[in-house]
C-alpha positions as CSV (number, residue, x, y, z in Angstrom):
1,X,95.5,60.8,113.4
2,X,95.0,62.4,116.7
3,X,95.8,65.7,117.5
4,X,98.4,64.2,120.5
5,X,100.4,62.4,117.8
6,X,100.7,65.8,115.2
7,X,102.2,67.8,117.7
8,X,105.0,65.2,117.9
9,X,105.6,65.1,114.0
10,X,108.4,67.2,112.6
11,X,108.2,68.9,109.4
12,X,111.0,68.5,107.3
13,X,111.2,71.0,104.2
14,X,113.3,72.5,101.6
15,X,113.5,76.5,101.3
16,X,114.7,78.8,98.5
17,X,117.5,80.7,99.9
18,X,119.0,82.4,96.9
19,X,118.0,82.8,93.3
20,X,119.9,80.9,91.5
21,X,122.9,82.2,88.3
22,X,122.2,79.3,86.4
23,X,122.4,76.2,87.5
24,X,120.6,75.6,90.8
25,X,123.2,74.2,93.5
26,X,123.2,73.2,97.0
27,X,123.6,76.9,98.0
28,X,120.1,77.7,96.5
29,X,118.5,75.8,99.4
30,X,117.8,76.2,102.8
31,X,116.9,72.8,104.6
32,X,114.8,73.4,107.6
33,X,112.1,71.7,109.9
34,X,109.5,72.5,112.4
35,X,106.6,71.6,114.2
36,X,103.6,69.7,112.1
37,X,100.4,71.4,113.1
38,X,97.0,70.6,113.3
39,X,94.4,71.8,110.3
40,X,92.0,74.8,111.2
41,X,88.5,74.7,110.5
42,X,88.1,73.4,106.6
43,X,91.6,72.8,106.1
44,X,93.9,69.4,106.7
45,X,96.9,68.0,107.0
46,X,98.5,66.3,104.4
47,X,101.3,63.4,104.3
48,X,103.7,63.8,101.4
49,X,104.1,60.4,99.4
50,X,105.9,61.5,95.9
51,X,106.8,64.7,94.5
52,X,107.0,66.1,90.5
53,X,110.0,67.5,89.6
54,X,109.4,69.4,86.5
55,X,112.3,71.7,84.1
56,X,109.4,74.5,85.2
57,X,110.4,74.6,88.7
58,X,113.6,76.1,87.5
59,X,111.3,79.1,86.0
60,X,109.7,79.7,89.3
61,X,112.6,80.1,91.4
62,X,113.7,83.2,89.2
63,X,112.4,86.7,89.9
64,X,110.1,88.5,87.3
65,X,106.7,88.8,85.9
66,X,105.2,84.7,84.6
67,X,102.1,83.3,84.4
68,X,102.8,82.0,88.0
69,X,104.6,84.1,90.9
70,X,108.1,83.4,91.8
71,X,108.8,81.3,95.0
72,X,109.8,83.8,97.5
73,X,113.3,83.5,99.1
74,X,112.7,81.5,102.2
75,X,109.8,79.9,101.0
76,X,109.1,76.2,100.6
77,X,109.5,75.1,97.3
78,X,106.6,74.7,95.2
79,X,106.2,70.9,93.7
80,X,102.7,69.6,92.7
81,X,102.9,66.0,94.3
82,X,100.3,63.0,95.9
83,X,99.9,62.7,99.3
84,X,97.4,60.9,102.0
85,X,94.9,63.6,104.0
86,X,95.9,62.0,107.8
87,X,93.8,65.3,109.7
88,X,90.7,67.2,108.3
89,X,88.4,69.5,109.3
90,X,86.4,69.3,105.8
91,X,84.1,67.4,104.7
92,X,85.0,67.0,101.4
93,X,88.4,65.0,102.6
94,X,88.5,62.0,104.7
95,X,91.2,60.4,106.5
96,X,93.1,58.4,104.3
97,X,92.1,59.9,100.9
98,X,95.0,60.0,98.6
99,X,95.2,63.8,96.5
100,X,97.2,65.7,94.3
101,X,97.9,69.0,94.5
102,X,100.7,71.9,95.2
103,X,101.6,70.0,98.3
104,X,105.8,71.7,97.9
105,X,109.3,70.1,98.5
106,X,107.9,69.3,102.3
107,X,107.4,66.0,104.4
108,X,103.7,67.3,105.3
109,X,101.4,70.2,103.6
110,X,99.2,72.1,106.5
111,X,96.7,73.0,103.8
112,X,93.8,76.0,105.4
113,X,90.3,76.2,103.3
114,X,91.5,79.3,101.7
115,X,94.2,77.4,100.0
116,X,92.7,74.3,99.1
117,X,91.7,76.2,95.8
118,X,95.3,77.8,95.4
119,X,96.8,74.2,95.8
120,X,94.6,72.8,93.2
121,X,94.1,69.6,95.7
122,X,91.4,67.1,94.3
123,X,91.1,63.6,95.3
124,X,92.8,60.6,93.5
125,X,91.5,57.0,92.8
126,X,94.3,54.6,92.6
127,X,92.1,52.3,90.7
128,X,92.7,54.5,88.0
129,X,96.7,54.4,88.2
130,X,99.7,53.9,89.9
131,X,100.8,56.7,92.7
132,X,103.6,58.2,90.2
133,X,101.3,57.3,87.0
134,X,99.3,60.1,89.2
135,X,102.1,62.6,88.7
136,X,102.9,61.1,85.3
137,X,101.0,60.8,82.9
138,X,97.4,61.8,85.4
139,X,99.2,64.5,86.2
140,X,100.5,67.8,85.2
141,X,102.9,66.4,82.5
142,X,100.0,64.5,81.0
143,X,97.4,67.4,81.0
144,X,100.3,69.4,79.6
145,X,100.6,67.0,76.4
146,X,96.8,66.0,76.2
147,X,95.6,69.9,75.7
148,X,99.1,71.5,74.3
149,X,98.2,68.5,71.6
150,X,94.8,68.6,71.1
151,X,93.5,72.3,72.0
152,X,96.8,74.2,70.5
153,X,98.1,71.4,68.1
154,X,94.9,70.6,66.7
155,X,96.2,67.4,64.9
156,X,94.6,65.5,62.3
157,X,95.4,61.7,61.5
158,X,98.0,61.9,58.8
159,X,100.0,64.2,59.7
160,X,103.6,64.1,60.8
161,X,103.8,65.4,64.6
162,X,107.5,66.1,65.7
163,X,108.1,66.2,69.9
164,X,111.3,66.7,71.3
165,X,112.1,66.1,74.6
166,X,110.6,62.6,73.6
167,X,111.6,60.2,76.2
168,X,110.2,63.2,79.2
169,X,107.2,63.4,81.1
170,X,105.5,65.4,78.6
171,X,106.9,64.5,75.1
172,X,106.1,60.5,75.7
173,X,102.4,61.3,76.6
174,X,102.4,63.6,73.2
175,X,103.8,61.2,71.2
176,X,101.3,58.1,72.2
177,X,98.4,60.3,72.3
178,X,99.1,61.7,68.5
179,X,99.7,57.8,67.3
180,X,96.2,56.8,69.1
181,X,95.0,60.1,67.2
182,X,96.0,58.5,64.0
183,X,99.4,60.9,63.0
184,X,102.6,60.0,62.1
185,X,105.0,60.4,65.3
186,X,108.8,61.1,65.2
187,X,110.8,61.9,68.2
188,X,113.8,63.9,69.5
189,X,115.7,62.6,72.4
190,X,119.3,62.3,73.4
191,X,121.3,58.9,73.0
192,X,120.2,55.4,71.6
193,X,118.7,54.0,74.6
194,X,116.0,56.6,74.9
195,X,115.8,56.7,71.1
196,X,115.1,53.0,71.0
197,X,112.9,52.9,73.7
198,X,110.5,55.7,72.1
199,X,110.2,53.7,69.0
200,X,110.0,50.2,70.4
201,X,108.2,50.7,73.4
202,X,106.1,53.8,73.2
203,X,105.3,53.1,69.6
204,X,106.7,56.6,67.8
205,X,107.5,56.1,63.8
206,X,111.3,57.1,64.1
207,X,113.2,59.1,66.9
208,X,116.6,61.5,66.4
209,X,119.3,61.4,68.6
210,X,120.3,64.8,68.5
211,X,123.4,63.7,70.4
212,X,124.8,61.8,67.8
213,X,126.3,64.3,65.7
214,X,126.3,68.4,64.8
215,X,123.6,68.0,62.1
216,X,121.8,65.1,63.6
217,X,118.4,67.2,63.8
218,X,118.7,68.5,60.6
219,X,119.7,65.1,58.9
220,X,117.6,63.1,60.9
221,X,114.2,65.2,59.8
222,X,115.0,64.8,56.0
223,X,115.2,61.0,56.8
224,X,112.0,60.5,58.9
225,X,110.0,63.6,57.9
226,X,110.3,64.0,54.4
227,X,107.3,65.4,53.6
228,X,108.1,68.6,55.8
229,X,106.4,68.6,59.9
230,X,102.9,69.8,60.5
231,X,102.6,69.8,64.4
232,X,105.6,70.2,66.1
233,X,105.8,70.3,70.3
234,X,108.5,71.8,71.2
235,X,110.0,71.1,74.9
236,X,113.1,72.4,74.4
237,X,114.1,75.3,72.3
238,X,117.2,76.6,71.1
239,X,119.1,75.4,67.9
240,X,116.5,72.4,67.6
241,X,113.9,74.7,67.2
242,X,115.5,76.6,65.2
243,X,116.3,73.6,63.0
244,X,112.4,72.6,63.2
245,X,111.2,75.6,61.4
246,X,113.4,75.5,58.3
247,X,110.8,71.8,57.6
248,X,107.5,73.7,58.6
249,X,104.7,73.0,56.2
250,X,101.8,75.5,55.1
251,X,99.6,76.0,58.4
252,X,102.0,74.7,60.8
253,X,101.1,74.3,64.9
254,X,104.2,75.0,66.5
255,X,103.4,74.0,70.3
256,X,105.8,76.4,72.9
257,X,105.3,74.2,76.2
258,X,109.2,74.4,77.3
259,X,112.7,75.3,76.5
260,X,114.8,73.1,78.9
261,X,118.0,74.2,76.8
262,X,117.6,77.7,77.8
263,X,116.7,77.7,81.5
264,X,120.1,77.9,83.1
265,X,121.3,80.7,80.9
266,X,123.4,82.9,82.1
267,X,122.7,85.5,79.0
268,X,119.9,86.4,77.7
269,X,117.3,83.6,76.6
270,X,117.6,83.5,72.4
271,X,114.9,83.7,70.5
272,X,114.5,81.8,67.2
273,X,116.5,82.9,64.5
274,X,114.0,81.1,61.9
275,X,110.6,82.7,62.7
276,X,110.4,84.5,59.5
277,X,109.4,80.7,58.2
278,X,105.9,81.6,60.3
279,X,105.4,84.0,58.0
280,X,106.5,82.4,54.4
281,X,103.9,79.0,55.3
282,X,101.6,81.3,57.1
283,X,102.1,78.5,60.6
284,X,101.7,79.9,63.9
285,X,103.6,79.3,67.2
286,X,101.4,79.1,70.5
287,X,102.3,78.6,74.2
288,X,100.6,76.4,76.3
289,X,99.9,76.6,80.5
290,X,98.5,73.9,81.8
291,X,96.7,75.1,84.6
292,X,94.4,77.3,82.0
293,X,92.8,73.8,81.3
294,X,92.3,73.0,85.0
295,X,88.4,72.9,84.9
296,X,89.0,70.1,82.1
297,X,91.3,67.4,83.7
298,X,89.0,65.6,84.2
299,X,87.9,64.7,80.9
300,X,91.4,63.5,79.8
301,X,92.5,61.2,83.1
302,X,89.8,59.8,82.5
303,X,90.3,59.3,78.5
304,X,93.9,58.7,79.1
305,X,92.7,56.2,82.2
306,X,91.1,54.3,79.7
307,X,94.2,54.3,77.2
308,X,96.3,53.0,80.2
309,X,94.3,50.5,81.2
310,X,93.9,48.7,77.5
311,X,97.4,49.1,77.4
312,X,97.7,51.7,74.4
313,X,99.8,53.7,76.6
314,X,102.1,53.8,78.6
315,X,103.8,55.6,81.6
316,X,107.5,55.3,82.3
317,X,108.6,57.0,86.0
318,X,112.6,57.5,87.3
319,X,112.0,57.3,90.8
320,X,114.3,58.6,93.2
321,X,113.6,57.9,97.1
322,X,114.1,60.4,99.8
323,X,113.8,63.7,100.1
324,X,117.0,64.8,101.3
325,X,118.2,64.1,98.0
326,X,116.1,67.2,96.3
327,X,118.8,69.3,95.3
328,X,121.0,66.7,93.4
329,X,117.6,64.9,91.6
330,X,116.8,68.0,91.0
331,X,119.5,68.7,88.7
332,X,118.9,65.1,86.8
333,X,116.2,67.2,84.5
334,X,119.1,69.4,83.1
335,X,121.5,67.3,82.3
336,X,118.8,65.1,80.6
337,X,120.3,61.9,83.5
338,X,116.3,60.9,84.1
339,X,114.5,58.6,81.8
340,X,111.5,59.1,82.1
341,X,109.1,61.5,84.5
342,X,111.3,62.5,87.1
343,X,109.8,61.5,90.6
344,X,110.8,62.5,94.4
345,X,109.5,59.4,96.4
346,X,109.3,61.2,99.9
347,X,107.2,58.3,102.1
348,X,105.8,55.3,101.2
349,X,102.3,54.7,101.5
């Protein structure tokens, strides 16, 4: 694009404004735009195509020591998203590449050499999958499930692997992967459409609908996992995974990748109540960041690539168009409304 036509473009973006007391609202965010400028040596400009909304942007917008900084008030919002390259001043990026990267809740990311590293852009090949299969199950979610699974999970075919959050980004990808890895798959999700669509579509053994009564966990596990739960990936904390770790068997894997239930608390986060049962069958309970595993990505897209295109998987997206609708989509992930990996469409290609 030429440098005449950037200086007309106008940048629209969505700012932190306040730290949110539980959960995030309109007030949170400061909508602004400005002026698209052109890249500096070794940088470029990026066009924003589709963003990730994730349940761990609600843990960056809070204040306090993570394994990733907080987004400072009147920052952009950090998303990981896919966009087109349309300036560049490196020669590692052409005009028109599509990439993935930290690209934030923004029409355009001006992207300078030093950041290209922060921002974690690579390029993307389409061939391989679909724009939001890119941010699905290519993506972060799916490099969350494929190492959470395999590097801290460690399963072996026979087991009984337990993932709530089953119908999400991340649990769908865990599920399928521990199936083709030869386990025995239940699920957790919330109502029967979800529940149905785990087991019919994605393959899973059994799924609990932990909505459809006050011991439905518990119940559901003596049903479908009778001979107690080796692996468990646990995406959302609280009383389920409390429930999870009274059916733990000797040498458990307990995988800690979220705790959605928790994350618009307005007290203290809880803990588990059961842990002692860590002890008694000698199991341990291990987080997982995905961007440890970053020098490794490519070694599962392009596994799970292959599962994708022989059909053996398969990605589901809820995409919402339009990026002035950030703050309500936003709030889909946490009242569980999405079905699916949650997806900003912001342009279309």
């Amino acid at each position: 694009m030429a440098s005449s036509s950037l200086n007309t473009l106008s940048n629209n973006q969505f700012r932190l404004a306040s730290r949110p007391f539980g959960l995030p609202n309109a007030t949170n965010w400061k909508q602004t735009s400005e002026a698209v400028g052109e890249p500096l040596e070794g940088g470029l400009l990026v066009k924003t195509l589709a963003l990730s909304l994730d349940p761990a942007m609600r843990g960056w917008m809070n204040e306090g020591k993570s394994y990733i900084p907080p987004v400072a008030i009147g920052e952009v919002m950090r998303a990981g998203g896919i966009g087109k390259v349309i300036a560049s001043k490196n020669p590692k990026f052409a005009v028109g590449d599509h990439v993935s990267g930290s690209l934030g809740v923004q029409e355009y990311a001006l992207i300078s050499q030093e950041d290209l590293k922060r921002n974690g852009l690579f390029k993307i090949d389409l061939r391989a999958g679909t724009l939001t299969q890119w941010l699905n199950v290519l993506g972060m979610p799916g490099m969350t499930a494929y190492f959470g699974l395999l590097d801290v999970g460690q399963p072996k075919a026979g087991e009984t692997v337990l993932v709530s959050g089953a119908a999400g980004a991340v649990g769908q990808t865990v599920g399928q992967l521990a199936k083709i890895k030869g386990c025995k798959v239940v699920g957790i999700a919330g109502g029967p459409a979800k529940c149905e669509w785990v087991v019919k579509e994605l393959g899973f053994d059994a799924c609990i609908d932990y909505k459809s009564g006050p011991n439905a966990v518990k119940d559901g596990m003596k049903a479908h996992c009778p001979n107690g739960v080796d692996v468990y990936f646990d995406n959302v904390g609280g009383e389920i995974l409390d429930t999870v770790l009274t059916r733990i068997n000797r040498k458990a894997r307990i995988i800690i990748c979220g705790a959605i239930s928790q994350y618009n608390n307005t007290t203290p986060v809880q803990g588990p109540k059961n842990y002692l049962s860590l002890l008694v069958n000698r199991a341990r309970m291990e987080g997982i960041v995905v961007f440890d595993y970053a020098d490794r990505y490519h070694l599962a897209v392009a596994e799970m690539a292959g599962y994708l295109k022989n059909g053996r998987m398969k990605s589901r997206e809820d995409v919402v168009f339009g990026l002035d609708t950030f703050p309500d989509t936003l709030t889909k992930l946490f009242s569980g409304e999405n079905f699916g990996k949650l997806v900003l469409e912001v342009a279309k290609d």
